[in-house]
LUMNUMI-453521 format. One line per field, with one value per residue (C-alpha): residue number from 1; x, y, z. Coordinates in steps of 0.1 Angstrom, whole numbers, m for minus. Each point is the difference from the previous one (the first is absolute). Example, Ala and Ser with C-alpha at 12.3 -4.5 7.8 and 13.67 -1.06 7.14 Angstrom:
num: [1,2]
px: [123,14]
py: [m45,34]
pz: [78,m7]
END
This chain:
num: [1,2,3,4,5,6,7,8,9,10,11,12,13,14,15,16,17,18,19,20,21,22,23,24,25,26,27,28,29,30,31,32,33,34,35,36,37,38,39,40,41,42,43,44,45,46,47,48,49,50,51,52,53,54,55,56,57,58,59,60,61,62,63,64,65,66,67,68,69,70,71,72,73,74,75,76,77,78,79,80,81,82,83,84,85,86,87,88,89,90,91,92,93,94,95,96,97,98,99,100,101,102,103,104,105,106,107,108,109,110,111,112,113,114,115,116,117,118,119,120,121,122,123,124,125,126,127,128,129,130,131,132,133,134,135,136,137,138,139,140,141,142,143,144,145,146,147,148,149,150,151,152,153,154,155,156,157,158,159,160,161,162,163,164,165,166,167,168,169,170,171,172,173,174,175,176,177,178,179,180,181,182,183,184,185,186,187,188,189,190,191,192,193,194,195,196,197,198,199,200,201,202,203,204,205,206,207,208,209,210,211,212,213,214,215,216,217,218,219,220,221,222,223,224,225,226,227,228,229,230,231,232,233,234,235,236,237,238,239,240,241,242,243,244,245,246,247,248,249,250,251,252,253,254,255,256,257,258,259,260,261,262,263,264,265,266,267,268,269,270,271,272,273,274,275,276,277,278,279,280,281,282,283,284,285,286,287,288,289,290,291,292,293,294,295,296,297,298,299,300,301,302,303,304,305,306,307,308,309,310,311,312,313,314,315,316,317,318,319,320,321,322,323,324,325,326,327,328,329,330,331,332,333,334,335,336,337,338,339,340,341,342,343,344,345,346,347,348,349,350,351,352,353,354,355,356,357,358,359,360,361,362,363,364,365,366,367]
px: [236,m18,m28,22,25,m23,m12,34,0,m33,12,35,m18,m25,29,21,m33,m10,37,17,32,27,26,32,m6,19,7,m20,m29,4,m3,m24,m23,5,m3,m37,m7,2,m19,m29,1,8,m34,m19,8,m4,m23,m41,m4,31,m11,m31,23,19,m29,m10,36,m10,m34,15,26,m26,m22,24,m1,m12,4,28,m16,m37,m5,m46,m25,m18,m35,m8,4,25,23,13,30,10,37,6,36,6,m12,m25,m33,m9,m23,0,m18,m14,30,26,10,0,5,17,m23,21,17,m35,m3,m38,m23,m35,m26,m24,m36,m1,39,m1,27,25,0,37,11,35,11,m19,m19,m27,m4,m22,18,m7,7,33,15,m19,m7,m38,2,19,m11,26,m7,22,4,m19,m7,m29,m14,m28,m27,m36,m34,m16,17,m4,m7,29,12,38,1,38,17,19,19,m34,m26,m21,m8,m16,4,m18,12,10,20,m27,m16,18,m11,9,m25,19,26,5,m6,27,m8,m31,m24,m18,m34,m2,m29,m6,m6,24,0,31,9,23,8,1,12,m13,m33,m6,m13,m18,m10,m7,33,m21,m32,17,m26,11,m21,10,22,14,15,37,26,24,15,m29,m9,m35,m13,m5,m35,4,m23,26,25,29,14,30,21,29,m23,m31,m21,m34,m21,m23,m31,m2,m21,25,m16,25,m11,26,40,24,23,38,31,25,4,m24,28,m25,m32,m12,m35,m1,m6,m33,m7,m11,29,28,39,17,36,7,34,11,35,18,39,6,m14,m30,m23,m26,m33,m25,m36,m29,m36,m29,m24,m31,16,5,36,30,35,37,12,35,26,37,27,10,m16,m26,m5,m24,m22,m33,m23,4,m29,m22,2,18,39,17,30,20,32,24,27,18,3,6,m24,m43,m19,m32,m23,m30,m30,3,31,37,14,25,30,23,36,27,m29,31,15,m33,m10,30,8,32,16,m7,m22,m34,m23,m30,m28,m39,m17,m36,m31,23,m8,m23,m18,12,7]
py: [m143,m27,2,m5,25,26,m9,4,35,8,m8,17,30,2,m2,30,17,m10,6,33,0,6,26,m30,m34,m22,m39,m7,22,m24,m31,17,5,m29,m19,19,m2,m36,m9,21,m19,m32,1,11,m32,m24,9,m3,40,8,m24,24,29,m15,m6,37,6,m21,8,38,m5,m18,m36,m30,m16,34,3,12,19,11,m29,4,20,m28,12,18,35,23,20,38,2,35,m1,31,20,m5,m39,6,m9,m36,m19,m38,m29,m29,m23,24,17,39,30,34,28,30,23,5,12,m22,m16,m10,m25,12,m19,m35,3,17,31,13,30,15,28,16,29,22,m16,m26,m24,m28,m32,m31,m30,m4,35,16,37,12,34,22,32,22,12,8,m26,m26,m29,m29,m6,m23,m8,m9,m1,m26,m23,31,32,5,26,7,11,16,27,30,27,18,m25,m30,m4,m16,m9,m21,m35,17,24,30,22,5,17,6,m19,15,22,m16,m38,m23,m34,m16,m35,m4,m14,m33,1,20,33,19,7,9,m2,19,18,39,8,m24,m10,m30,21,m24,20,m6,15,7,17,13,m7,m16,m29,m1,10,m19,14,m16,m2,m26,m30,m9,m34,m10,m33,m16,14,28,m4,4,23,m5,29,m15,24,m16,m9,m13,m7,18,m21,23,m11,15,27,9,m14,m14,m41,m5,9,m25,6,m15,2,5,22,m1,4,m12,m14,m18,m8,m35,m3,m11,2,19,m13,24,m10,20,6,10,6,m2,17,4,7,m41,m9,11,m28,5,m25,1,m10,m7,19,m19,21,m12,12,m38,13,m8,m22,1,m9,9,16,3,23,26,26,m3,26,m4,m26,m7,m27,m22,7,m34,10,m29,9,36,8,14,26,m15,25,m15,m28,10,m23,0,m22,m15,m6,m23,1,m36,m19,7,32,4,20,19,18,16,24,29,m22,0,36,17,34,19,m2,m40,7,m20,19,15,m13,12,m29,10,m2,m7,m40,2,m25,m21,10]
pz: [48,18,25,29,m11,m3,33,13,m19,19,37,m8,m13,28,25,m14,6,33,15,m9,m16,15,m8,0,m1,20,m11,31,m14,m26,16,20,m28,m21,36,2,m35,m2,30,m15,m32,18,17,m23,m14,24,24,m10,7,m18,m29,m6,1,m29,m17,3,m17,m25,m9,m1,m24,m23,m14,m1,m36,m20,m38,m14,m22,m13,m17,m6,14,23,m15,m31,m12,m5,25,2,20,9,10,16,4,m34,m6,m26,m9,m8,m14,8,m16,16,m17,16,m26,3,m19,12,m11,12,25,14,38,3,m25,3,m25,m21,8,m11,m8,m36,10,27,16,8,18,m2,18,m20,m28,3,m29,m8,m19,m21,28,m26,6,m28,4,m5,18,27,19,14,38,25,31,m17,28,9,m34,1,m25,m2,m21,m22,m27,m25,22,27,14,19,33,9,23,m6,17,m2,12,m10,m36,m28,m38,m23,m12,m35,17,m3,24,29,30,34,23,38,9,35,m13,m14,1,m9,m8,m29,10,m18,m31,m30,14,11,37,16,39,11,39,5,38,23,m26,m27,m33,m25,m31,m39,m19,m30,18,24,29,30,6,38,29,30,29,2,m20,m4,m29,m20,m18,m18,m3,m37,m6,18,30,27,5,28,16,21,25,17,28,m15,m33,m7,m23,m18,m23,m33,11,26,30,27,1,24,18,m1,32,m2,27,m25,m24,m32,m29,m33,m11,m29,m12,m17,m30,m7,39,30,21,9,5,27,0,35,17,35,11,35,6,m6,m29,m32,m1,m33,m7,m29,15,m17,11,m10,m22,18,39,10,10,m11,m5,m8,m36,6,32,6,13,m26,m13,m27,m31,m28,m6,m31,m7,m25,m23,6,34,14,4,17,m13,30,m2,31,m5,39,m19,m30,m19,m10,11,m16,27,m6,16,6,m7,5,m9,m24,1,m25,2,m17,m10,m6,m28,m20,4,7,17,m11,29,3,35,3,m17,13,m11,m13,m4,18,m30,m20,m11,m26,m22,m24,m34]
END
């Protein structure tokens, strides 16, 4: 389908909406509609505002001149792709060439790459990057695995139908950290100190002495920077930027809706992925907040609705799930972005839908 049928397919669609259907349609109806529809599409291509509105079709229904198919990573490392519904759990080299490593419902790296963590309905498992089974732990309602430590001494942080809990890298010792926790954010470094939100409060403890090093009053997605010193709270509204003692540094205040955030790697700035919606259209953009509070810019914006997104691990690409359009986008942090479809055909569902993708922490370094 080309760009200007799909544009046609837009106004057509957006008519039936706007005017209700009537019980019998008349061949004057007809002509009446196509009469309608055709003026619509006719200016939106030849007048200058119309032009822009056909330019908002396009840019919804996707980049002009994307890839085919994931042909390289545009920076090194390794990527997990958790296709959801059914898709699978992927890993993908920076050539392009991938491995399925099972019916897994979300997968996580080890530090430094070495493992996988996996969760399935009810087991959690940790894997050789090829597939290769080193152990499993049956729990019921296994979810949000995620792992953390030093090269040698990690821990796995996961939820179950009973709380918050954690295991050792080797599988042994596990314990349940919170009953009314689920998901949680390994503070990056060799100790392990967990963050994690009970009610309406940021909990930061150490999983192995159980102290809690410090409390924050509210709750919301939570995101540490590379070393550790900051941690982002982010509710849809705004971001708290908290210093590793959890001291507030500083609110970041938005208009639209705060969907994600992302540390960079490497870096005290913070990605935003915020999302604006009214009854016409879902309009999504991806800034980037300067570490230092010198403000911020736009990497990336269109119509659609954005999903997922993670840094590439030098810090210099995000990776961007653009399920409207049906493709990814690598965005640069300068440079043009490139785009990627007919994501469905390499990481299939069963029932051939686009997949939903996991792909946030989930670029890792290279091998």
């Amino acid at each position: 389908m080309t760009p200007e049928d799909r544009a046609w397919e837009v106004v057509r669609r957006a008519y039936e909406e706007r005017i209700p259907t009537p019980r019998r349609t008349t061949p004057s109806n007809r002509l009446l509609l196509a009469g309608v529809a055709a003026a619509v599409l006719a200016g939106a291509v030849l007048s200058p505002p119309g032009r822009a509105v056909l330019g908002d079709l396009r840019e919804s229904v996707g980049v002009e001149h994307a890839a085919p198919a994931l042909f390289s990573l545009p920076a090194p490392g390794r990527l997990l792709v958790v296709a959801r519904e059914g898709g699978g759990v992927w890993v993908v080299n920076g050539d392009g060439s991938k491995r399925r490593l099972g019916d897994y419902e979300d997968a996580r790296w080890s530090p430094y790459g070495r493992y996988v963590v996996a969760s399935g309905r009810n087991a959690l498992v940790a894997l050789e990057p090829d597939g290769t089974e080193r152990w499993s732990l049956a729990r019921p309602g296994v979810s949000h695995p995620h792992w953390g430590g030093s090269r040698t001494d990690t821990r796995v942080a996961y939820c179950t139908a009973t709380g918050l809990r954690v295991v050792a890298g080797d599988g042994t010792g596990d314990r349940l950290v919170s009953r009314r926790a689920c998901e949680s954010e390994w503070r990056p470094g060799p100790d392990h100190v967990l963050a994690y939100v009970v009610g309406d409060t940021v909990v930061v403890a150490d999983v192995d002495t159980r102290r809690v090093v410090w409390r924050s009053a509210g709750g919301g997605d939570l995101a540490w920077s590379r070393f550790g010193e900051r941690l982002a709270v982010a509710t849809p509204s705004a971001v708290r930027i908290l210093d590793g003692a959890g001291r507030r540094m500083r609110t970041l205040r938005f208009r639209k809706t705060v969907e994600q955030i992302a540390f960079a790697p490497g870096s005290k700035d913070l990605a935003v992925h915020l999302r604006a919606e009214n009854a016409a259209r879902t309009a999504s953009e991806i800034r980037l907040v300067a570490g230092d509070g010198s403000g911020s810019r736009r990497l990336f914006a269109a119509t659609g609705a954005f999903r997922d997104l993670v840094w590439s691990p030098n810090g210099q690409w995000l990776l961007v799930d653009w399920p409207s359009a049906s493709q990814w986008l690598f965005v640069p942090l300068a440079g043009r972005v490139r785009a990627v479809t007919n994501l469905g055909r390499q990481f299939p569902r069963p029932d051939d839908a686009y997949p939903s993708f996991l792909l946030a922490g989930r670029w890792c370094c290279a091998p």
